[in-house]
N, C-alpha and C positions, 0 to 999 in steps of 0.2 A: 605330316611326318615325311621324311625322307627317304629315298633308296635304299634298299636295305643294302647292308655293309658289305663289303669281298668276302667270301666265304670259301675255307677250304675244308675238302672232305677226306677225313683219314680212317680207313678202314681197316680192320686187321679179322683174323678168323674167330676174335669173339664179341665184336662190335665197333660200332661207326660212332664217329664224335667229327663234330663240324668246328672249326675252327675262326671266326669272327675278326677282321683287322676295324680298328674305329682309329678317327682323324680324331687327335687328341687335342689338336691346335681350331676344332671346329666349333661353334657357336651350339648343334646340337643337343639335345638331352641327352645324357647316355642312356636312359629308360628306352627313350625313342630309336636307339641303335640298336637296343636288346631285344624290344619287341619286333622293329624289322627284321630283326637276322632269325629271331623265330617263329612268323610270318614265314620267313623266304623259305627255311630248312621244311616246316611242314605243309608249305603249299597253300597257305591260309591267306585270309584277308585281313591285316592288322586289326581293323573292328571286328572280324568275329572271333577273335581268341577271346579266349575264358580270361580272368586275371592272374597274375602270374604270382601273386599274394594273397595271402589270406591272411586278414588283419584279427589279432588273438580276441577273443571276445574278453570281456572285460565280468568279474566276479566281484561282489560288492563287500 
């Protein structure tokens, strides 16, 4: 996985949102840009994040 993306930080008086630039001309995953930038934002190690999906279980 690669460096996580530029990240900008916009806050206001009722919460913070991160803002993500990805190379669109880049050979990357965009999954692998998404998980770095939220890696980067909460301080994590891209393997220890939980999954960011939850696949629906299936009913027969």
């Amino acid at each position: 996985m690669n460096d996580a993306p530029e990240l900008r930080r916009v806050t206001t008086d009722e919460s913070t949102t991160f803002h993500a630039e990805r190379d669109w001309l880049s050979d990357d995953e965009l999954s692998d840009t998404i998980v770095a930038a939220v890696a980067s934002v909460t301080g994590t190690d891209p393997t220890e994040l939980s999954p960011l999906t939850r696949w629906p279980t299936q009913t027969p």
